[in-house]
N, C-alpha and C positions, 0 to 999 in steps of 0.2 A: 526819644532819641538822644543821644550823645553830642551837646555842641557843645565847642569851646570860644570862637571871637565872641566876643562881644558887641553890641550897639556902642556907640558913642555917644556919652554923657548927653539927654539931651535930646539925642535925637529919636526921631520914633519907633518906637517895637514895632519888628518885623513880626508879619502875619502872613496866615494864608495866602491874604491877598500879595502881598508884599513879593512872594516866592513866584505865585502865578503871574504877576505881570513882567518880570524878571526871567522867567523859562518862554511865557508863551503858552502856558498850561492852563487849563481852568481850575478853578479853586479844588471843585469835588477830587478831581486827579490827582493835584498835588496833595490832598488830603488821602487820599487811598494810597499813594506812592508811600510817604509817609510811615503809614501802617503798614510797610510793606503785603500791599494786596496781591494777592497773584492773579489777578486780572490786570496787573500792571507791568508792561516789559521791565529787564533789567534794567536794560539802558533809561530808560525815562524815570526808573526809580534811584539811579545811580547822578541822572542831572540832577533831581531833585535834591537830593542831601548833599550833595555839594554844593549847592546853591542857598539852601539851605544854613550853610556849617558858614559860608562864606559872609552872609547878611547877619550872621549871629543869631538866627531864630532858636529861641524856645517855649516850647511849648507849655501853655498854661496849665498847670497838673489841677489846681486847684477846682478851676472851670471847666475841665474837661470830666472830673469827680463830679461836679455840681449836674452838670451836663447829662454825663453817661452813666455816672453812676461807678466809674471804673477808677482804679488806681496808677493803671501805666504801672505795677510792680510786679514782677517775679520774684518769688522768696527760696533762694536757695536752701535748705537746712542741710548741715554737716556737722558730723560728730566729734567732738576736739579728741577723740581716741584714732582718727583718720591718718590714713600718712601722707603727713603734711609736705613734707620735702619729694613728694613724688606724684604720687596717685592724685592727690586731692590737688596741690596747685595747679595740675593739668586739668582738671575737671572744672576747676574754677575759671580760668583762664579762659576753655574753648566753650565755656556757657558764656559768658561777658560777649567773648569776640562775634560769637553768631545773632546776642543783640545787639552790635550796634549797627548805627543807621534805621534803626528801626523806634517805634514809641515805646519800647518797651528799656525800665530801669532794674535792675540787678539788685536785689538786697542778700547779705546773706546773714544766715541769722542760724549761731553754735546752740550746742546744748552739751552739757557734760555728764563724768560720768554717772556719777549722783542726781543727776534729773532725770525727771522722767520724762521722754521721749516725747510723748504726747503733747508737753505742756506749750513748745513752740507753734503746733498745729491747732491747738486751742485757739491758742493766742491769736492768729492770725485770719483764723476763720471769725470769732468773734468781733475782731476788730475791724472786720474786712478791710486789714492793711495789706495787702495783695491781692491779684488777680488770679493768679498761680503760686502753685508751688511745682517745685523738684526737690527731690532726697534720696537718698541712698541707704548702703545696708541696711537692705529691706529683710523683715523676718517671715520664714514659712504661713505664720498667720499673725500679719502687720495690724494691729491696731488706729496705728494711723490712717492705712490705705482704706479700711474701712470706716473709718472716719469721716475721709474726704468723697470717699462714694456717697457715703449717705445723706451730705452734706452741699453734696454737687458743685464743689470744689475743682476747677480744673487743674491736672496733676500729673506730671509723669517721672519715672521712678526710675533709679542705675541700678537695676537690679528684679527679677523675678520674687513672685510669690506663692502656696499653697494654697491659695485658698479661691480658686474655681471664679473669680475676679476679672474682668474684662479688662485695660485700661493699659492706656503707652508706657513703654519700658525700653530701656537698650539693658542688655546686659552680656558679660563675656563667660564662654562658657568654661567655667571654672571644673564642670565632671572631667571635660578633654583635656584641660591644664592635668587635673590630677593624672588620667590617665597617662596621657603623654611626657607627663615627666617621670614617672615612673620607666614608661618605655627606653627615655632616653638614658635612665641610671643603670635598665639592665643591660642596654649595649657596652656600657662601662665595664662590666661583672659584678655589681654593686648588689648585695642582697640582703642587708638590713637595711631600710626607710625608716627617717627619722622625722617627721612632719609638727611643723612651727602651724596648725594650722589658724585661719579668720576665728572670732569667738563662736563659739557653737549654737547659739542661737541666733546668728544672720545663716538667710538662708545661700548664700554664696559658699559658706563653710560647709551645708550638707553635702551639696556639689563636689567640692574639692574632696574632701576625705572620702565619697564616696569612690567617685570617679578612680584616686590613689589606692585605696586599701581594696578595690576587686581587683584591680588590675597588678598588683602586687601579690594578690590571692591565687590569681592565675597563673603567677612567673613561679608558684614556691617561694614567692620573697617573704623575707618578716616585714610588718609595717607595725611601727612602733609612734603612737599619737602624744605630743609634748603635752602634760598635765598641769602644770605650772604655768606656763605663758600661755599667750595666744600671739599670732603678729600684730596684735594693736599693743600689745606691752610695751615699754619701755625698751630702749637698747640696752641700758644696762641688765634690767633684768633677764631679757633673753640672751647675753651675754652670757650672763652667770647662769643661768640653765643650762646653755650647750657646754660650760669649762664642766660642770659637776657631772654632769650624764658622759660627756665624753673622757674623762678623766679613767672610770673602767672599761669594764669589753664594751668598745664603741659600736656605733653602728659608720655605717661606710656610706651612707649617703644623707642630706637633705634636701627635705623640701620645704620653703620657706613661701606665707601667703602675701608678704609686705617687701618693698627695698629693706625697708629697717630692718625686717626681722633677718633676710639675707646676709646682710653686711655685722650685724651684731654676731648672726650664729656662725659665723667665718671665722670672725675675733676671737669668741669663745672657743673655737673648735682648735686655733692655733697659741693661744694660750694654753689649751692640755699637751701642744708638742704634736698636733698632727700636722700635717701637710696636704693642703688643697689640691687635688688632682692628682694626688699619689695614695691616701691615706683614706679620703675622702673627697665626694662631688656634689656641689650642691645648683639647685635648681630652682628661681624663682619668674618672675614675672614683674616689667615694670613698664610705668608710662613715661617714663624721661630717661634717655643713654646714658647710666649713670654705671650700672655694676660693671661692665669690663673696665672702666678704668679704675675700678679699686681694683679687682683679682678680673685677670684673663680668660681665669681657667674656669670661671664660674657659667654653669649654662642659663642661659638667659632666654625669655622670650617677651618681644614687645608685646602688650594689651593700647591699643591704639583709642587711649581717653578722652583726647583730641574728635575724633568721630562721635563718640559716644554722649559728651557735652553739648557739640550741634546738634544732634538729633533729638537728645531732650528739650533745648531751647526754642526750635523750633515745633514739635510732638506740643510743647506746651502754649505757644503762642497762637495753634490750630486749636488745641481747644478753647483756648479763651475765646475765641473769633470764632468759635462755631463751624469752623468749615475742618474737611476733611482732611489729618497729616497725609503729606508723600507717604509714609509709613508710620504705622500705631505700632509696631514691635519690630524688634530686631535683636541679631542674637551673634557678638564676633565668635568665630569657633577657631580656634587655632591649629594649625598643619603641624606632622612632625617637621618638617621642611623649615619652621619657625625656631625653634628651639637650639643656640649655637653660641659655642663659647669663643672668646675672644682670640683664639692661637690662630 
């Protein structure tokens, strides 16, 4: 768990016992409150960590290794290609906030782009510096996730896989992003799509461009897929993609898979001299209120990362404990009713 007082110089570390004569609880209870057990009420696990946080209790990682054998770590992995300024500091944030109060600590541990993916899940199953993991951009058939299967590794993932795999996941449904933003470009009269799509080998990306390019298939639209970036690129680069592409006979709408790629392909698009909502409309998806106040007219729809962070932080603390999550999958799907621009 998360404590901040301190003991006084001196004086004796607080213990189990310390918290139980202090509630009126028995040790075992205040010890399963703790670990937030759910055999334990809110309320009695809500006196406890504040009683807790009050006496300065913390817990001995070392002995409780020596003990159980366990770390008390959850190892987030995230890709430094992530969007950092949006997507990801949400995901990081509502993973943190659902452990605390609980024995469970937070690592999180990058890889980039020149590494190989694997090698943090290596690392951490080897070392067994973790209890758990969580990670993201998952691919059609993950290397990792079968890794951690076979490994017996408890795990749970932002995102779906191909490969006929059991095991907890939240993920948002990126086919009905694609479809419904399309939908909402042809109420515009919009009929060339221009899509910033995820890199092609996360499986989030087959999703979206699938979902966009039938349902653009079916309007008679063109759907035209960015070859040059992907929205993990860079803003400058997808900057300078959308001036160069839109600079000739443009197309009249996008769709953007990142804030960043949104907001850069915006720039670009009015660096070649068009006009947002007159010229062109574009369409992204973000977890923090951030694009109506650069452009109004841009259509936006919340992916709620906030949800999706608790559900994995918890999804993984159930298997580490061997007991059963509230729910092993989950899946946000988006309404047209979602999708609205700032005017």
């Amino acid at each position: 768990m998360t404590e901040s007082p301190l003991p006084l110089v001196g004086a004796e570390r607080p213990t189990l016992k310390t918290i139980a004569a202090a509630t009126g609880l028995a040790i075992a209870t205040v010890s399963r409150a703790l670990k937030d057990a759910p055999d334990i009420g809110e309320e009695t696990k809500r006196r406890v960590r504040e009683t807790a946080l009050k006496l300065g209790y913390r817990q001995n990682r070392a002995a409780v290794r020596l003990r159980t054998g366990k770390t008390n770590v959850i190892a987030l992995l995230l890709s430094t290609e992530s969007d950092v300024m949006n997507h990801t500091s949400k995901l990081l944030y509502s993973i943190a906030d659902a452990l605390r109060g609980t024995a469970y600590h937070l690592v999180v541990m990058p890889f980039f782009r020149d590494q190989d993916p694997m090698d943090p899940v290596r690392y951490i199953v080897e070392t067994e510096s973790a209890d758990g993991i969580i990670l993201n951009q998952t691919k059609p058939d993950d290397p990792r996730i079968r890794y951690m299967t076979e490994h017996h590794i408890p795990f749970a993932t932002h995102g779906r896989t191909d490969m006929g795999l059991d095991h907890p996941y939240f993920d948002y449904d990126n086919e009905s992003f694609g479809r419904l933003a399309v939908q909402a470009l042809a109420e515009r009269q919009r009929r060339h799509v221009y899509m910033i799509a995820p890199p092609r080998n996360h499986m989030y990306a087959r999703h979206m461009i699938m979902g966009a390019s039938q349902e653009a298939a079916a309007r008679g639209m063109r759907f035209e897929l960015a070859d040059g970036v992907t929205s993990d690129s860079s803003a400058d680069d997808i900057e300078a993609d959308i001036a160069r592409r839109f600079s000739r006979t443009a197309p009249d709408a996008i769709i953007a898979g990142s804030t960043t790629g949104a907001i850069a392909a915006v720039a670009g698009a009015e660096s070649a001299g068009l006009r947002i909502g007159q010229d062109f409309d574009v369409v992204s998806k973000e977890a923090i209120r951030l694009l109506h106040r650069f452009r109004k007219e841009m259509i936006v729809v919340n992916e709620d990362v906030a949800r999706a962070g608790n559900f994995l932080a918890r999804a993984v603390m159930a298997a580490i404990e061997g007991r059963a999550p509230d729910e092993g999958q989950a899946l946000e799907v988006p309404q047209a009713s979602d999708f609205r621009t700032g005017n």
